[in-house]
Each structure stands twice: as structure tokens, then as C-alpha cells.
C-alpha positions in Angstrom: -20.9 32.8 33.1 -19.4 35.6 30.9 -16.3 35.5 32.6 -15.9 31.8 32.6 -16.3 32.2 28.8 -13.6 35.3 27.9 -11.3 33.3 30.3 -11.9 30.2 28.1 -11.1 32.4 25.0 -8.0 33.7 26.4 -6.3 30.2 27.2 -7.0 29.0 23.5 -4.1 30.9 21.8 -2.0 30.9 24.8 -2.1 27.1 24.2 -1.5 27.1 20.5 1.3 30.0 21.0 3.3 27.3 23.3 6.2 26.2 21.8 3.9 26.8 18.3 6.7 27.1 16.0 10.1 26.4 14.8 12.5 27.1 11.4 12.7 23.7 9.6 16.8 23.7 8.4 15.4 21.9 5.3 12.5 24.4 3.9 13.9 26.8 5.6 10.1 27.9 6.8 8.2 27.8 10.1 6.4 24.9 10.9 3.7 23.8 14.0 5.6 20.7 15.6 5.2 21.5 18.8 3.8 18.0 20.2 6.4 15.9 18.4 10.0 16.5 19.4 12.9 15.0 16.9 13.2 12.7 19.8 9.5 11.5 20.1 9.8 10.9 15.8 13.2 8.8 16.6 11.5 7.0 19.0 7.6 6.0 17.3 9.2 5.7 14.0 11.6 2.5 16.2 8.6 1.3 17.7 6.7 1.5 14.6 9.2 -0.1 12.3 8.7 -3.7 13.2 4.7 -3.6 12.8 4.9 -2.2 9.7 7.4 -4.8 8.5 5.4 -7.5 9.4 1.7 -6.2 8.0 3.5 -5.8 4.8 4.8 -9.3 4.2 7.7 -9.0 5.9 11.8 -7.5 4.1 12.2 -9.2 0.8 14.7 -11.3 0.7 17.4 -10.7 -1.5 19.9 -9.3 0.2 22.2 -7.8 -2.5 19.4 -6.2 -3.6 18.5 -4.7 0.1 22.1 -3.4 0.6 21.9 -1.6 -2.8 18.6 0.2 -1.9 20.3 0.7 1.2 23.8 2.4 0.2 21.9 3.7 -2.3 19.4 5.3 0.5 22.2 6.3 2.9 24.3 8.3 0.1 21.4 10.3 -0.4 20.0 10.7 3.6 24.5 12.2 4.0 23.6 15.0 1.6 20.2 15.9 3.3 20.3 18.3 6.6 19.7 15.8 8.6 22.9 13.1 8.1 23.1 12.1 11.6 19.7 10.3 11.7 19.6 6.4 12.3 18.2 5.9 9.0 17.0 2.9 7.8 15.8 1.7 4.4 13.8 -1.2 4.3 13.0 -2.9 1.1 9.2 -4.9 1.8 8.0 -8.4 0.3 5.3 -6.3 -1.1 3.4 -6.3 -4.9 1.8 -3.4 -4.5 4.0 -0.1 -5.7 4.6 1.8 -3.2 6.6 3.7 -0.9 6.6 5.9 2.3 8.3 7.0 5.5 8.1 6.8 9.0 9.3 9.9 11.5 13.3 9.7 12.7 14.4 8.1 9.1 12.7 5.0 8.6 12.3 4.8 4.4 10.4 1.9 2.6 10.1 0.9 -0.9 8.1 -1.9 -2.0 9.3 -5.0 -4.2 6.4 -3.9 -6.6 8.2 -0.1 -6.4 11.4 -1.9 -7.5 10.5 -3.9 -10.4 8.2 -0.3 -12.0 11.5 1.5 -12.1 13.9 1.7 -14.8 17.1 3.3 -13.7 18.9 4.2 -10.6 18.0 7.8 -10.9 14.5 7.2 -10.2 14.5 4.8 -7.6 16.8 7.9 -6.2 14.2 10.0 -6.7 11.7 8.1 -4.8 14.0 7.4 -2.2 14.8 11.2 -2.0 11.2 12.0 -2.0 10.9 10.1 1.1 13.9 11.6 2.8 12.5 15.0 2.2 9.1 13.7 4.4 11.6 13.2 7.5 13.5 16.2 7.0 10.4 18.9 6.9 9.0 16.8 9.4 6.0 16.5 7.8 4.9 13.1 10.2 5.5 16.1 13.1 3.3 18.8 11.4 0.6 16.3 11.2 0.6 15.0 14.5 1.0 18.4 15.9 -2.0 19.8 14.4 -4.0 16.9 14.9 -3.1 17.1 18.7 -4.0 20.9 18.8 -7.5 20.3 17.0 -8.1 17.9 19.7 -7.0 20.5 22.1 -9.4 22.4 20.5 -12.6 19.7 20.4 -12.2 19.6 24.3 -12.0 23.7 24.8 -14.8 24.5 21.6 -16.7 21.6 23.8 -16.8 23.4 26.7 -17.3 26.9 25.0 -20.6 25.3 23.1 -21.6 23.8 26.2 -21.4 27.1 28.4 -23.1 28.9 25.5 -26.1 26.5 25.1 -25.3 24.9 21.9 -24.4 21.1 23.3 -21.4 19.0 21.3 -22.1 20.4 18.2 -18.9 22.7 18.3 -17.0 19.6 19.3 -18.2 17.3 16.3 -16.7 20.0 13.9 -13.5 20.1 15.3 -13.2 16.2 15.7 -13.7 16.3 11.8 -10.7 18.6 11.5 -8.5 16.5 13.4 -9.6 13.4 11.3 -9.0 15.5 8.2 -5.1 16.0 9.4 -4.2 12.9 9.6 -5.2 11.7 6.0 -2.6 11.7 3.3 0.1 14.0 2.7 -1.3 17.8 1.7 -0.4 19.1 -1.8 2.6 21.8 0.0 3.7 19.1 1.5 4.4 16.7 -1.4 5.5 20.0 -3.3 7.9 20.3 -0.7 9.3 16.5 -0.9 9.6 16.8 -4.5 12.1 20.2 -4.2 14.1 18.2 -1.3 14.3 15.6 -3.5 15.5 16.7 -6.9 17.9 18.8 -4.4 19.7 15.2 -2.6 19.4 13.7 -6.3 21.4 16.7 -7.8 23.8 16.4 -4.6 24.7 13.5 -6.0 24.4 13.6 -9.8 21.3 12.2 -10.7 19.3 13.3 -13.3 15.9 14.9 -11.4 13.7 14.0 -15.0 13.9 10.9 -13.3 11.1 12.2 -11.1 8.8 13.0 -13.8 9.5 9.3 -16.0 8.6 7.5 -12.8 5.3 9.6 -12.5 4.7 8.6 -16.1 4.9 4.9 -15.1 2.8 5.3 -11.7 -0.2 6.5 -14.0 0.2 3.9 -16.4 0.2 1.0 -13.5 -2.7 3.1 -12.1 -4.8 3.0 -15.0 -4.1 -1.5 -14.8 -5.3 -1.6 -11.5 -8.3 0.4 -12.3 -8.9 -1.9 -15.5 -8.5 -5.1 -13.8 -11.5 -3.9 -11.3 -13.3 -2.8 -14.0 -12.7 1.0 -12.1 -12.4 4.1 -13.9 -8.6 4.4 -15.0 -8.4 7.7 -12.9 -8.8 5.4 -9.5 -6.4 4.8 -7.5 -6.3 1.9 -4.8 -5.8 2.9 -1.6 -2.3 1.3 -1.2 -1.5 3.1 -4.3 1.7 5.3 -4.0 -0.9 8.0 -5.7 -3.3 7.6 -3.4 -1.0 8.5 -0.4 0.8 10.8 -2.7 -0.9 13.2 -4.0 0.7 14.8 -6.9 0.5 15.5 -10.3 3.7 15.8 -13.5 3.0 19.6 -13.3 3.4 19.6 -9.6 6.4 18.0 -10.2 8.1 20.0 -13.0 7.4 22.8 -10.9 9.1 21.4 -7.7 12.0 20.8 -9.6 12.1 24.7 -11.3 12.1 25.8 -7.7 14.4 23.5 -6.4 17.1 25.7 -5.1 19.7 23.5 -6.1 20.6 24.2 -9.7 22.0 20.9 -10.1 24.3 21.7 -13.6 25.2 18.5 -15.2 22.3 16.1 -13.4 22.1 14.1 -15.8 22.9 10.7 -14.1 20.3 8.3 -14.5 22.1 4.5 -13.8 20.7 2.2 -15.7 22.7 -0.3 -16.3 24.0 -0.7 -12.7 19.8 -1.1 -11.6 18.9 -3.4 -14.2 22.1 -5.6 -12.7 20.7 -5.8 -9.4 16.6 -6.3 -10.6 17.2 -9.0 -13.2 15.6 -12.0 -11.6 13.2 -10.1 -9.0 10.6 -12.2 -8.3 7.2 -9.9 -9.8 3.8 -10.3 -8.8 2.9 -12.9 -5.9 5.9 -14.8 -3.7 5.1 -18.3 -3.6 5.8 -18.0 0.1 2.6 -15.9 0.7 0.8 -17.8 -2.1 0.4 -16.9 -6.0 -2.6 -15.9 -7.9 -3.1 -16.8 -11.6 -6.1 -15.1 -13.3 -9.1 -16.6 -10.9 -7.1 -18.9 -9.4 -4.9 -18.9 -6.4 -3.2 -21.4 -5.0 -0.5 -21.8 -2.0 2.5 -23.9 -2.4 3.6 -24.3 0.7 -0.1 -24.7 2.8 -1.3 -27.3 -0.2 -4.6 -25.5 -1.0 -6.2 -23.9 -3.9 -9.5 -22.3 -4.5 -11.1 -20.5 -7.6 -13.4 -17.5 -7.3 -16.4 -16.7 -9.6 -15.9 -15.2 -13.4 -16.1 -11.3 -12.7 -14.2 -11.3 -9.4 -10.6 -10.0 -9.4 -8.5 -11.5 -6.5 -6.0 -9.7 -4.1 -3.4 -11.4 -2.5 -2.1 -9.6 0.9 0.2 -10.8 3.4 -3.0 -12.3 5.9 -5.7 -12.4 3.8 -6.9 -12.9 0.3 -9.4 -10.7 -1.0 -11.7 -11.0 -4.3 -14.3 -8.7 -5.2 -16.2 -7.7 -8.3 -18.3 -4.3 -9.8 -21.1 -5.1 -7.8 -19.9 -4.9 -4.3 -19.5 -8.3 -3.7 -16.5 -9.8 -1.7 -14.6 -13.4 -0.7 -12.8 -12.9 2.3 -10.4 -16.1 3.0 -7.8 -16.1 5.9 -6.8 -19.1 8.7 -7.9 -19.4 12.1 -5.6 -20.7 14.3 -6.0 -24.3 16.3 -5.9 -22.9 19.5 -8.7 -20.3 18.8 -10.7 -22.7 18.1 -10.3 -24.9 21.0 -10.9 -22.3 23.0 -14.1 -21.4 21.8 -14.9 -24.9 22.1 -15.0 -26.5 18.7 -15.5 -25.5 15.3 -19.3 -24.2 15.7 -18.5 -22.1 18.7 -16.3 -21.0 17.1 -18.3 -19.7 14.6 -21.1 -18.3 16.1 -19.6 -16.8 19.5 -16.0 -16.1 17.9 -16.3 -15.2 14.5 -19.8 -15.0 13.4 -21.8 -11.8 13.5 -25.9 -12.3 13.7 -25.8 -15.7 13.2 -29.3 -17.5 12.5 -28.9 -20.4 14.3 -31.1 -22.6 11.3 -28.6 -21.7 9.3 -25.8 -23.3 10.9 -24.5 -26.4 8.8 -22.1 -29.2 8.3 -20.3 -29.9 5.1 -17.6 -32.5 3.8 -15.4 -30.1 1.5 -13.6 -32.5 -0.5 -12.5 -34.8 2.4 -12.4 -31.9 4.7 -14.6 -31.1 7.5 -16.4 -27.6 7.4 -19.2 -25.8 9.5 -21.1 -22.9 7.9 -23.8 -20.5 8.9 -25.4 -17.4 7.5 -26.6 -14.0 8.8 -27.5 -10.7 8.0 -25.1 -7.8 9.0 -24.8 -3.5 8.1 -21.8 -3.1 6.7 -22.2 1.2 7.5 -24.6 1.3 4.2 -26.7 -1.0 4.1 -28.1 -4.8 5.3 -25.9 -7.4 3.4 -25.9 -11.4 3.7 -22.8 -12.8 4.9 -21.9 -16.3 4.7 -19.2 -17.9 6.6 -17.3 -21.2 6.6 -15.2 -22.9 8.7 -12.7 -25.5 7.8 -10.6 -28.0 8.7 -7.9 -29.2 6.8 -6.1 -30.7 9.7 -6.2 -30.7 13.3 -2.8 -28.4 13.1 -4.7 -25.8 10.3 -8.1 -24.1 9.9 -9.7 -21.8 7.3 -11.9 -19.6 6.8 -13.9 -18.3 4.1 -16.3 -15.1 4.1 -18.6 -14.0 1.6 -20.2 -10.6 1.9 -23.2 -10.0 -0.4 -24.8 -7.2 -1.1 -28.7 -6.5 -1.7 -30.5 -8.2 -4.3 -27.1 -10.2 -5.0 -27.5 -13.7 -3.7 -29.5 -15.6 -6.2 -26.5 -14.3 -9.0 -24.2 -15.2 -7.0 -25.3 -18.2 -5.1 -24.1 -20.7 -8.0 -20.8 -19.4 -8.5 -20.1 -18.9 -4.6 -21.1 -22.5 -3.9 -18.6 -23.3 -6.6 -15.6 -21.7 -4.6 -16.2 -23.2 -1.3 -16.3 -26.9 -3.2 -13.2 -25.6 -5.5 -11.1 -25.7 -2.5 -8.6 -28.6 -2.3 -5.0 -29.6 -2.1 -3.2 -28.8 -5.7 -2.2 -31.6 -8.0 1.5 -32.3 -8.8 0.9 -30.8 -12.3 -0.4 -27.6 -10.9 2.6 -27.3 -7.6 4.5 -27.6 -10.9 3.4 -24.4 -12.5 3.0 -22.3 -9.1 6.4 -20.8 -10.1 6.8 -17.2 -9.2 7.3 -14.6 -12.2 10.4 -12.3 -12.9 11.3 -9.6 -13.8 14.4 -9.9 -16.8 16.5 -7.6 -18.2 16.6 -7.9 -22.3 18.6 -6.5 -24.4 16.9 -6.1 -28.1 18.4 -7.9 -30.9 18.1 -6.9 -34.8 14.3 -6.3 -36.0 12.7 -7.2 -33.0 9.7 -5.1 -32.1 7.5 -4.2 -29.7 4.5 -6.4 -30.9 7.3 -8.8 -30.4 8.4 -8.4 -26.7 4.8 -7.8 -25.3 4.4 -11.5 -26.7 6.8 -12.8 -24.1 4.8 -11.2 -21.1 4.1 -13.8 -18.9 0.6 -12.2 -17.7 -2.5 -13.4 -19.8 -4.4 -10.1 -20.0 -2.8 -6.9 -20.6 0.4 -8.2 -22.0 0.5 -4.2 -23.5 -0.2 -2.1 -20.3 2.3 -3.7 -18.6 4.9 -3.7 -21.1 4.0 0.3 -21.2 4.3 0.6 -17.5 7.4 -1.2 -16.8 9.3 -0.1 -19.7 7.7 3.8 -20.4 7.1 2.6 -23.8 4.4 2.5 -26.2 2.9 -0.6 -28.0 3.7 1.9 -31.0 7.0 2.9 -30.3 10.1 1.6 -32.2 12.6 -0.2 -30.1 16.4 0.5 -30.7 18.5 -2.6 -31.4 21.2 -2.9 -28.6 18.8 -1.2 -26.0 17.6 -2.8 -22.7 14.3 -3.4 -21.3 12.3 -5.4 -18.9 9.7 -8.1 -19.7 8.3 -10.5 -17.0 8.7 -14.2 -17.7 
């Protein structure tokens, strides 16, 4: 038994010694990538591409604005060390601000991204950022080490097993391997940041830009908090912060080690960005449906629904979510005819299909405003704790089903009840009056005239609630500051 043991032991480092590491041209250090060759990150990042397009509500379609982000883009992937890579940039019918990369050069930035940033020179700097994920291979690193952690889960495994001590080993280094594949580590972003002020400076920009962008990031961080009634220090998990993880002292300091001095960076574009922005369409597409304070409401499907006072709603590309502070959450989302015919109707549908525990006493037909509708009830774990779920089912057409799905936590249903009721019977096709006003905001460019303030232009938000916050996050400004006559600056109308 012994032996079989030290022999175990030796294979371990002879695995991990394998093709362990390599000099990255654009750090410059050595870095495990052994299971992922620039080939393999070509190749996933292809196959990858056109699933991540599509969760994300599709590429935004504008596309003068596309092919700027995408010159834009390409100027700045020429002066990297990797110029020959088939990169793409991809601009995604997206609110949410965000943007990342794929391995072998596939770059996104969201249309909720576009409309946060002021200038050319940031938008540069995010896009650089991005670049330098590809070029250090940091999708590679990841992977790599995730792969050798399983490595090790199966030889550990066999090690605990031989020594008496059962999977335990294994269960440690599984949580390893989960561990590497969360967001990117602090040296890494560290190391995207110094890549990036270095293709910025290649080219001119000013790499402050960086650190203004970060300003506004916080700002929008601290509304999305506010409007869940989270603390302002909470980032969502589509965030670009939560995926990001950095801080404005992170960044100075990327861009003091930057080894690209950069004299003269001072570029920052402004006018040429707010050229191509003026007119972007901010907030919900009408396409994927719009939401107005508790309200939303589809244009093109001819529905609308209203969710409960407290419940803050979320509009993503298949689904739209609601939730409020005490767990609760409205789930609504179609089903398509032929699932349902192949189920065998509406209520197979629902309990073999779709429902979880389903009590079968609770299973009921409604009219819903003209519409027919089957619901049912049943109590499920959600990985805390026993909630109530209600479900719904209905039919609008024979060519269009929906559903809706309320998941209640303990102690939480006779609150609720009321208001939930409320929603499922609020659902109905919008009158002309309302398909009148589900017009999409904008972003537009302003330019400020003699004695107007900023009490002033926050009065022309659009938004209802937090006219000032978003004023502050668009535009970097204070409701305080003192705005300079002649200057230009976003407001959404």
C-alpha cells in the first residue's frame, strides 16, 4: 500500500510540470495555460460567440454606431501583441453596463456601457481593458488551473481513499476548482488595467479616462442598489463591478506602472462620441418590452401587467423579473404552443412540465380578462428554505402562452396574497393611449445655454425617481456643481 501511495505522489508534479508554463509576450511573466492552447481560445471563444449574443438580447442595432465601436476596437487590438487575432467587437442590445471578453478576441460592450460613457477615451479604456484579458490570456489561466485542480480532485481522491480518509480530500479540491472559475482575480484586473492604459497611450488617449469611468460605474452602482432598496456598496451580479473587481486606487496604480509612459495622452474625444450616442435608445428597447416604474408593458406582444408597490422589476432578454426586500419574486416568461400540446394541454402542462410539487386541490381555472388560465400551487426548497410557489398558465391565443411564477417566501403569503392577485388580473392587452406612450428613452447630447443650471437639466430627466443620481452618473457631475455655458452633456428624454 505504501508504494502505491509514494508512486501516487510522484505522478502529481510530473503532471502539473507538463507543459506547466509559458512567457506571456504581453506581461511579459510566466503563466500556467497548459490546457488551453491559442488555438483551443480561437476556437471556444467562435463557438461561444453566437450563444452569448443571443442570451444578451441579441447586437444592437445601429449600425453606425457598431462600426465605430468596432474601428474604434480594432485600432486598439493593432497596437496590442497580439494584432493578428480575428477580433471581433460586438456591441449587445443590453441595459445593463457592462462589458467583457471571450478567449481568441471576442470583445463586448453593452448599450447600457455606451450610453454611461462620456468621451471616446473611456469607451477606449474599457475596450482596452478587455483586450488586455485576451492578450495575458487570462480566460487560459483560468481554465488551466481549474483543469489541474480537477486533476488534482481525482489523484487527492485516490490518495484519501488509499489512506482511509474517504472523499473528503476530494470535496476540498472540487471547492478550489469552483473557486477558479469565479470572476477575474485582483492581479489579473491589475494586469488589464496596465495593458490598457498602454494600447490607450499607443494611440493618444488620455488613460484618466480609466479612472472617470470608474467614478461613474460607482455612481450607477450605488442606483441599482437604491432602487432594490440594497446597500449602495452592492453590486448586481451582471454589474461590470461584480465581474470586475477593482477599485480607483487599483487603478491609478495600474496606470503608474504602466510601462508605457505615454507623454502627451491627453486625448479624450468627446465630441466625436457624443456624435455617434445622441439618439441611443436608454433603458428598455421596445422590441424586448419597456418598464415604466411598476409597470411593464410589450408593444409588439400586446400585454401589460403591473407588479405590487415595493417590487422593483427587471426586464432581461427571456424573462421578466420583479422582486422586493423581502425575498419575494414574479417570474413571467412564455411557453411555447407546441410545448404545450405536447404535454397534452394547458394543465399537463403545468403539473408534469412545468410545475414542481404540485397539490393537485390546488389546481384551478381562471378567466384573466377574456383569457383562459390554469393555476396551481405547491410548496418547493429553494436551497434555504420551504417557499410557496404559485404558478399560472395562460392563454392569450392559441399561437401564444404565458406564464407567470410567484415565489414566496416563509410567513409571506397573507402580505402578499392581495397585491399578487392584483398582478395576475392586471394582465391585459394595452390601450391605444398607453401603445402611445411605450416610446423608448434616449440618450441626447445638450449643449448648455446662458444661466442654465444643474437643478435645471436634472428637471428634463425623463426617469421619475432619481432624476439626480442619474444626471450624476451619466454626466460625472454633481447636483451642486456649476455647469459651464457652451459645454456638452447628456440628459435622457
Amino acid at each position: 500500500m505504501k508504494k502505491h501511495i509514494q508512486a501516487l505522489v510522484f505522478v502529481l508534479p510530473a503532471l502539473f510540470a507538463l507543459g506547466a508554463c509559458s512567457a506571456n509576450p504581453a506581461t511579459g511573466k510566466q503563466s500556467f495555460t497548459a490546457f488551453m492552447s491559442p488555438e483551443k481560445e480561437i476556437q471556444v471563444g467562435s463557438e461561444e460567440h453566437p450563444k452569448i449574443v443571443k442570451s444578451m438580447g441579441g447586437e444592437f442595432g445601429d449600425r453606425a454606431l457598431a462600426a465605430y465601436v468596432r474601428d474604434l476596437g480594432l485600432k486598439l487590438a493593432k497596437t496590442s501583441e497580439k494584432p493578428d487575432l480575428p477580433w471581433t467587437f460586438t456591441v449587445l442590445n443590453d441595459t445593463q453596463v457592462n462589458a467583457f471578453a471571450l478567449p481568441g478576441g471576442y470583445i463586448y460592450v453593452t448599450r447600457g456601457l455606451l450610453a454611461l460613457a462620456s468621451d471616446e477615451a473611456e469607451l477606449a479604456g474599457v475596450l482596452s481593458h478587455e483586450i488586455g484579458h485576451v492578450t495575458a490570456r487570462h480566460t487560459a489561466q483560468r481554465y488551466s488551473s481549474t483543469m489541474a485542480a480537477n486533476i488534482g480532485v481525482q489523484i487527492v481522491g485516490v490518495l484519501s481513499q488509499a489512506a482511509g480518509l474517504g472523499s473528503a480530500g476530494g470535496q476540498i479540491a472540487s471547492l478550489g476548482a469552483n473557486v477558479a472559475l469565479m470572476s477575474y482575480s485582483r492581479e489579473q484586473e491589475l494586469e488589464s488595467d496596465m495593458l490598457g492604459v498602454r494600447y490607450m497611450r499607443h494611440l493618444g488617449y488620455d488613460s484618466q479616462a480609466l479612472i472617470s469611468f470608474f467614478a461613474k460605474l460607482r455612481t450607477h452602482q450605488g442606483i441599482e442598489a437604491k432602487e432594490k432598496g440594497l446597500d449602495e456598496n452592492t453590486a448586481d451580479k451582471s454589474n461590470i463591478l461584480a465581474t470586475h473587481p477593482r477599485t480607483a486606487d487599483r487603478i491609478t496604480q495600474a496606470i503608474t506602472l504602466s510601462d508605457t509612459q505615454g507623454e502627451g495622452s491627453v486625448r479624450r474625444g468627446a465630441d466625436e462620441y457624443f456624435n455617434h450616442i445622441d439618439g441611443l435608445v436608454f433603458g428598455d428597447d421596445p422590441d424586448q418590452g419597456l418598464v415604466r416604474g411598476r409597470v411593464f408593458t410589450h408593444p409588439g406582444i400586446k400585454l401589460r401587467f403591473e407588479v405590487p408597490d415595493g417590487f422593483t422589476i427587471k426586464n432581461l432578454p427571456d424573462i421578466v423579473i420583479a422582486t422586493d426586500k423581502s425575498g419575494a419574486i414574479i417570474k413571467f416568461a412564455g411557453a411555447t404552443p407546441k410545448e404545450v400540446q405536447d404535454a397534452g394541454g394547458m394543465e399537463k402542462f403545468l403539473v408534469r412540465k412545468w410545475g414542481g410539487n404540485v397539490d393537485r386541490n390546488s389546481i384551478e381555472w381562471l378567466d384573466i380578462n377574456g383569457m383562459k388560465a390554469v393555476t396551481s400551487t405547491s410548496t418547493e426548497f429553494d436551497g434555504k428554505t420551504n417557499i410557496e410557489v404559485r404558478r399560472i398558465l395562460i392563454e392569450q391565443d392559441r399561437d401564444n402562452y404565458w406564464r407567470f411564477q410567484f415565489e414566496i417566501p416563509p410567513k409571506q403569503s397573507t402580505r402578499l396574497n392581495e397585491g399578487l392577485r392584483r398582478t395576475t388580473y392586471s394582465l391585459r392587452p394595452p390601450t391605444r393611449a398607453e401603445l402611445r406612450k411605450a416610446k423608448p428613452w434616449r440618450v441626447r447630447v445638450v449643449e448648455i445655454g446662458p444661466g442654465v443650471t444643474t437643478a435645471d437639466m436634472i428637471a428634463t430627466m425623463a426617469m421619475d425617481d432619481m432624476k439626480a443620481e442619474w444626471f450624476q452618473a451619466l454626466n460625472n457631475i454633481k447636483p451642486g456643481d456649476t455647469l459651464t455655458q457652451g459645454s456638452k452633456i447628456k440628459v435622457i428624454k
